[in-house]
ChimeraX commands (.cxc) that place a marker at each C-alpha (Angstrom):
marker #1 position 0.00,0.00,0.00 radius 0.5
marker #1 position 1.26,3.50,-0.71 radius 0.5
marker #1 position 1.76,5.85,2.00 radius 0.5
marker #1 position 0.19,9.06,1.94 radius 0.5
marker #1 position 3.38,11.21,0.40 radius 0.5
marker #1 position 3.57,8.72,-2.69 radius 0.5
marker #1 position -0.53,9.27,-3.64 radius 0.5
marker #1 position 0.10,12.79,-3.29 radius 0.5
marker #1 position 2.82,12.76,-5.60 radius 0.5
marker #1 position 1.09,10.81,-7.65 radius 0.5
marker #1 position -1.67,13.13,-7.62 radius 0.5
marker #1 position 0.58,16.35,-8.27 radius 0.5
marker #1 position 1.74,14.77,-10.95 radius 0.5
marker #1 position -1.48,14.08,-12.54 radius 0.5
marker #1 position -2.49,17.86,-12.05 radius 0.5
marker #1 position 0.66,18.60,-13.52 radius 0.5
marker #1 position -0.24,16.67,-16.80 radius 0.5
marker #1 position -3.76,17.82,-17.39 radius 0.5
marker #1 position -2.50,21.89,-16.70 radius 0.5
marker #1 position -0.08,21.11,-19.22 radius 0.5
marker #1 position -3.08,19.36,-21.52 radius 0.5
marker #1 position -4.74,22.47,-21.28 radius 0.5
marker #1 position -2.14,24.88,-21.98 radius 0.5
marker #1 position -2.10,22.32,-24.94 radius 0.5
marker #1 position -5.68,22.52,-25.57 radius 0.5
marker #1 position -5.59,26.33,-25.08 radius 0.5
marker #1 position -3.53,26.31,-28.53 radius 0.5
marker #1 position -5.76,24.17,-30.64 radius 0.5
marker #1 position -8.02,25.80,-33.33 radius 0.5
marker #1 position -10.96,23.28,-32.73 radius 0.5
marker #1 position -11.32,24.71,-28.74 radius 0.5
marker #1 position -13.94,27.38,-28.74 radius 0.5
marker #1 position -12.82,31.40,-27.26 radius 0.5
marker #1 position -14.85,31.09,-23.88 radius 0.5
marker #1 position -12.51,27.55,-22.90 radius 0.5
marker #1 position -9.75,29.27,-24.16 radius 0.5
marker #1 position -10.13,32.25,-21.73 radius 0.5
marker #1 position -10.99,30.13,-18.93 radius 0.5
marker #1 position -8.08,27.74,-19.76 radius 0.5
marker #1 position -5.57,30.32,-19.78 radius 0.5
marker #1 position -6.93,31.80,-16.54 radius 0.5
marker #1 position -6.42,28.06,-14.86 radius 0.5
marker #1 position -2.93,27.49,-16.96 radius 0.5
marker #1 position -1.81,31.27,-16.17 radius 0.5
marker #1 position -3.17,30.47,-12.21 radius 0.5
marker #1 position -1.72,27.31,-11.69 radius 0.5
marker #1 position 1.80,27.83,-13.23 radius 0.5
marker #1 position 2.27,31.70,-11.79 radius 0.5
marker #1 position 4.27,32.06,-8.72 radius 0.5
marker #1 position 1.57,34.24,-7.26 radius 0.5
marker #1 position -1.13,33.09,-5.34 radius 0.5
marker #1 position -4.25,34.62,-4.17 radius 0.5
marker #1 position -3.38,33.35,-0.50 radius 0.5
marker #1 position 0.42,33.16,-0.12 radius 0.5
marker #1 position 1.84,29.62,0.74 radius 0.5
marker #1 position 3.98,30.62,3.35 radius 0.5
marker #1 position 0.30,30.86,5.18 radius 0.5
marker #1 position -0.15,28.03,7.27 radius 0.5
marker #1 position -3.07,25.34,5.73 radius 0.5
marker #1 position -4.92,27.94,3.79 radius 0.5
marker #1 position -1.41,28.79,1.46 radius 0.5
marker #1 position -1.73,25.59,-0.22 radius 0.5
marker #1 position -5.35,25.22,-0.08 radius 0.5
marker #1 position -6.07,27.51,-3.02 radius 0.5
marker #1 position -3.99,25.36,-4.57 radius 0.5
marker #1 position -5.40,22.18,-3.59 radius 0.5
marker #1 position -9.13,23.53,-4.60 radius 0.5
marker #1 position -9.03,26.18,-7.23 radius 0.5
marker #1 position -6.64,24.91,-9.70 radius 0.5
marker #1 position -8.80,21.39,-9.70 radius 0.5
marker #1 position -12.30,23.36,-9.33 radius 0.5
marker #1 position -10.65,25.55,-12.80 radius 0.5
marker #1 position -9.91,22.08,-14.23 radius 0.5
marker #1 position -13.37,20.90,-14.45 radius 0.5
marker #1 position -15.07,23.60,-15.13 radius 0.5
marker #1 position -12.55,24.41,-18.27 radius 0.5
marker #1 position -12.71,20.31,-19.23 radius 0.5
marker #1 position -16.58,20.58,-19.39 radius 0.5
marker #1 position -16.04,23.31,-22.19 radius 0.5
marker #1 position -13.55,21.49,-24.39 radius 0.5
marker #1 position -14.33,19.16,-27.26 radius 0.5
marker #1 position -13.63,15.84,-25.57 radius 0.5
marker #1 position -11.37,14.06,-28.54 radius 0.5
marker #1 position -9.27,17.27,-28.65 radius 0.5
marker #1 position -8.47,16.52,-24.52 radius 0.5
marker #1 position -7.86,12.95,-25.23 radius 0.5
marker #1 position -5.30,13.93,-28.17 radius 0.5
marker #1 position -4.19,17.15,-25.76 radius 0.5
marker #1 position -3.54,14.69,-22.70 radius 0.5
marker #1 position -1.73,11.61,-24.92 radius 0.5
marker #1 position 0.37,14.79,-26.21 radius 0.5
marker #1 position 1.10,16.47,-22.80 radius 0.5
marker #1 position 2.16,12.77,-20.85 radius 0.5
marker #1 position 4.59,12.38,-24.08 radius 0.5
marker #1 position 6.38,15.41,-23.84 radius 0.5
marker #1 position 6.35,15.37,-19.89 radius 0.5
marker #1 position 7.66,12.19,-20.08 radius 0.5
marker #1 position 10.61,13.73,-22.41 radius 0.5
marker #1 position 11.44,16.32,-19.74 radius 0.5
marker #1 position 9.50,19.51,-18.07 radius 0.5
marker #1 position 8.79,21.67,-21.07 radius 0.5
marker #1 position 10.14,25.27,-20.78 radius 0.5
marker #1 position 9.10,27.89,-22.04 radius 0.5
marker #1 position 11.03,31.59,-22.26 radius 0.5
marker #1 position 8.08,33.55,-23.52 radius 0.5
marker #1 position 6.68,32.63,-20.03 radius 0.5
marker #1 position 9.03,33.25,-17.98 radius 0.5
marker #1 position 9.63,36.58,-19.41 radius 0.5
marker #1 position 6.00,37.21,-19.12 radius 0.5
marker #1 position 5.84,36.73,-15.44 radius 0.5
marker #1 position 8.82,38.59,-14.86 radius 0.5
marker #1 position 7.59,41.50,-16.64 radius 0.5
marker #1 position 4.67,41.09,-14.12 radius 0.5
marker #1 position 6.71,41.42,-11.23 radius 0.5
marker #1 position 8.35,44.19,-12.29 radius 0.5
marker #1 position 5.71,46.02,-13.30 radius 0.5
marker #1 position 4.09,45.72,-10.14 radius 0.5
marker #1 position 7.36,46.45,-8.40 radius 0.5
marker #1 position 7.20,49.65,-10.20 radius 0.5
marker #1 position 3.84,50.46,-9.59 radius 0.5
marker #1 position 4.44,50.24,-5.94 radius 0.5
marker #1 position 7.53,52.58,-5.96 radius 0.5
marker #1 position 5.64,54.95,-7.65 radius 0.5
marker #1 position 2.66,54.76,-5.27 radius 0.5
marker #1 position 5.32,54.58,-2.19 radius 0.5
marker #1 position 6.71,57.74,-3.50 radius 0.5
marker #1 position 3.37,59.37,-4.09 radius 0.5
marker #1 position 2.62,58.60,-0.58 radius 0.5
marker #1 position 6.10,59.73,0.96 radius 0.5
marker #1 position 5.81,63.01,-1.21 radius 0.5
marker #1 position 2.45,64.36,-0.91 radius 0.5
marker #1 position 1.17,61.99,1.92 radius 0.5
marker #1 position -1.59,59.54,2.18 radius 0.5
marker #1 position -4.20,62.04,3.67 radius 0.5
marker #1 position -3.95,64.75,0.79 radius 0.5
marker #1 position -3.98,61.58,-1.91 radius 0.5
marker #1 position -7.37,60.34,-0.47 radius 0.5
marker #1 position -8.16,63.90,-0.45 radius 0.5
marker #1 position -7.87,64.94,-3.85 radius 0.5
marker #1 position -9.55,61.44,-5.13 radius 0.5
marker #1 position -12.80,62.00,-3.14 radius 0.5
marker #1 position -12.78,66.18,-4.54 radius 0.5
marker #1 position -12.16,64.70,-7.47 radius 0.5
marker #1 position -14.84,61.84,-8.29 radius 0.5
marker #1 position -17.20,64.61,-6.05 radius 0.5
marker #1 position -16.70,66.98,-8.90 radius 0.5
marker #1 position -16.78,64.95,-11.89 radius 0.5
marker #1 position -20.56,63.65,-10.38 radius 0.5
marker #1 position -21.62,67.22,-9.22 radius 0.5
marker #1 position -20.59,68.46,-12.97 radius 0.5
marker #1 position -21.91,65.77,-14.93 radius 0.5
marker #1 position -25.55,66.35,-13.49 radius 0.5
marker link #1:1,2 radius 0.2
marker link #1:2,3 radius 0.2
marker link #1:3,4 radius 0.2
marker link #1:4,5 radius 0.2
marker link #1:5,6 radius 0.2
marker link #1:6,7 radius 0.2
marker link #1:7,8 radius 0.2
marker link #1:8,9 radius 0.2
marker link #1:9,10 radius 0.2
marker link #1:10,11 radius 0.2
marker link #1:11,12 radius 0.2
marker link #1:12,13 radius 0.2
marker link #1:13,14 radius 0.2
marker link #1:14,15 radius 0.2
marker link #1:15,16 radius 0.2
marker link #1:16,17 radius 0.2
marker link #1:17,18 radius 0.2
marker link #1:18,19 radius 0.2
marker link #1:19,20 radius 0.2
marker link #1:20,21 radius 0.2
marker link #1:21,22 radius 0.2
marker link #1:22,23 radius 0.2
marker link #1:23,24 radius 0.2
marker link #1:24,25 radius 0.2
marker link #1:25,26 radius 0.2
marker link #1:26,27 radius 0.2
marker link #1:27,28 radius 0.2
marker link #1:28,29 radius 0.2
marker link #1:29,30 radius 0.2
marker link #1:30,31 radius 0.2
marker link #1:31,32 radius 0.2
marker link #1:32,33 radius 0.2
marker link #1:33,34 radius 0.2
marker link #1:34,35 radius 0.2
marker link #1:35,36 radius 0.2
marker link #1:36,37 radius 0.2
marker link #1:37,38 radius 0.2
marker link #1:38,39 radius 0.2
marker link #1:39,40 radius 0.2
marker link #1:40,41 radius 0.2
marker link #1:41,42 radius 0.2
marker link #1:42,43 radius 0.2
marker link #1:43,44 radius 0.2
marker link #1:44,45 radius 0.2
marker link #1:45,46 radius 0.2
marker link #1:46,47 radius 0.2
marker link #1:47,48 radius 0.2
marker link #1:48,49 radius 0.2
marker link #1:49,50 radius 0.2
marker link #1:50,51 radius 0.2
marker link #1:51,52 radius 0.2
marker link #1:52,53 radius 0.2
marker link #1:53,54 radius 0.2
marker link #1:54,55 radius 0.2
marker link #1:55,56 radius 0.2
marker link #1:56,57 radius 0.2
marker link #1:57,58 radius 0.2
marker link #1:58,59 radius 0.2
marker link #1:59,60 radius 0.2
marker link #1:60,61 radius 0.2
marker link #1:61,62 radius 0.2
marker link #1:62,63 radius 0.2
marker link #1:63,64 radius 0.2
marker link #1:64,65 radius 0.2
marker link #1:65,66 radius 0.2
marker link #1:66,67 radius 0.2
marker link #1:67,68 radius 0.2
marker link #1:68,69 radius 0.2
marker link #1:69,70 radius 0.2
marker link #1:70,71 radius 0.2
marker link #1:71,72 radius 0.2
marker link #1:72,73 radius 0.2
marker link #1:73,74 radius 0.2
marker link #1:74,75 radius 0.2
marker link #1:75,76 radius 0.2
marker link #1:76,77 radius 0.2
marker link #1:77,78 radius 0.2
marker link #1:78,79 radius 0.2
marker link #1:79,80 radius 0.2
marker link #1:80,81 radius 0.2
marker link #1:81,82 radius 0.2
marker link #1:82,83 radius 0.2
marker link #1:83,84 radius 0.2
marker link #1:84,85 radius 0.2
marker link #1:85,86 radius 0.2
marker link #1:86,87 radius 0.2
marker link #1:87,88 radius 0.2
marker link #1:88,89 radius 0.2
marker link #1:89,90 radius 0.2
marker link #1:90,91 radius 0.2
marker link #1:91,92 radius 0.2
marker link #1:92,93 radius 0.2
marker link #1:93,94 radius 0.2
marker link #1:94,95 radius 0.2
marker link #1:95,96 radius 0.2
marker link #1:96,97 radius 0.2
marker link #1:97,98 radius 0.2
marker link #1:98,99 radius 0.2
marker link #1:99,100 radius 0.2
marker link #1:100,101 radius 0.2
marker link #1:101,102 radius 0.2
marker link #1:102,103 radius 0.2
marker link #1:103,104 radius 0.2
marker link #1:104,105 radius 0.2
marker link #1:105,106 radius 0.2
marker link #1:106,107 radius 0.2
marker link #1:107,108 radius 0.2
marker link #1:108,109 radius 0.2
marker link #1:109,110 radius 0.2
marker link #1:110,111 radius 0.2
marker link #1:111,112 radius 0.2
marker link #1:112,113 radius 0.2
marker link #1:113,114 radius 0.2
marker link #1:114,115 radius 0.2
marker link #1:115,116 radius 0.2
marker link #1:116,117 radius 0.2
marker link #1:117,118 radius 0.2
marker link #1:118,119 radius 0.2
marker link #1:119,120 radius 0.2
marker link #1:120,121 radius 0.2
marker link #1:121,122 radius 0.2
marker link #1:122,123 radius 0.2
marker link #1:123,124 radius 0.2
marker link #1:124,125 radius 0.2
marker link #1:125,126 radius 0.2
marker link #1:126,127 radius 0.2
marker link #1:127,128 radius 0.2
marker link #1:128,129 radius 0.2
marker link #1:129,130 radius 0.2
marker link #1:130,131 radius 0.2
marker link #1:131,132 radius 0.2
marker link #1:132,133 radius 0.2
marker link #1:133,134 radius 0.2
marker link #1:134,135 radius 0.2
marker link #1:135,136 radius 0.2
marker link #1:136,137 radius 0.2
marker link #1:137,138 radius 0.2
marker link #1:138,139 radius 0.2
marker link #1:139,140 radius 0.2
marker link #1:140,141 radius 0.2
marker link #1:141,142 radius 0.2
marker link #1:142,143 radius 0.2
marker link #1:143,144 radius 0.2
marker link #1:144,145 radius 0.2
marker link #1:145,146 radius 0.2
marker link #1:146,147 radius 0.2
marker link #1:147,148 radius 0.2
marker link #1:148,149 radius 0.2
marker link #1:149,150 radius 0.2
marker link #1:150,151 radius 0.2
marker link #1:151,152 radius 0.2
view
């Protein structure tokens, strides 16, 4: 019998596979635009480093893991043609099987995503050292209060 560590290894695995099939599926002509959107929202999701709950959270870190990422699964497999997942999945456990496919458009992708949102959080730090939180929330309220007052 297999102890607890192996089936969830087993079971990573598997998850592994069909995120790959659907990155795979994502790509194929015959898939229509809705299970493409929702399949790159699950792909993007499960392979991005960020998380909507952080890992390093005791329980709950992994738990969006262990719930939304399978949850996405289903709901993106009950969109896509069914012989385009069986060729998609056949396709994904060959090329898994030749080593962890990589991919540099990605990667840059992501990190492009992390910088940007580095950036955007220096600028807001500085916006907040310089003029000071108070005067920012300030201005926004004046500001959305006069846009409504003069559109009326």
């Amino acid at each position: 019998m297999p102890s607890t560590l192996a089936r969830w290894k087993t079971r990573a695995q598997q998850l592994q596979a069909e995120v790959y099939a659907l990155y795979l599926a994502f790509r194929d002509p015959r898939v229509p635009w809705y299970a493409k959107a929702v399949a790159a929202c699950v792909v993007g999701y499960a392979l991005s480093p960020i998380d909507l709950i952080p890992d390093f959270i005791p329980v709950l870190g992994y738990l969006d893991d262990l719930v939304l990422i399978p949850l996405g699964i289903a709901l993106t497999l009950r969109m896509i043609p069914p012989e385009v997942m069986v060729e998609c999945r056949a396709r994904a456990r060959s090329e898994l099987a030749d080593g962890k496919p990589v991919s540099r458009v990605a990667t840059a992708v992501i990190v492009a995503i992390w910088l940007g949102l580095a950036a955007l959080a220096a600028v807001a730090a500085l916006l907040i050292a310089r003029i000071g939180l108070g005067r920012i929330v300030e201005q926004c309220y004046n500001s959305s209060v006069n846009s409504f007052v003069g559109s009326g």
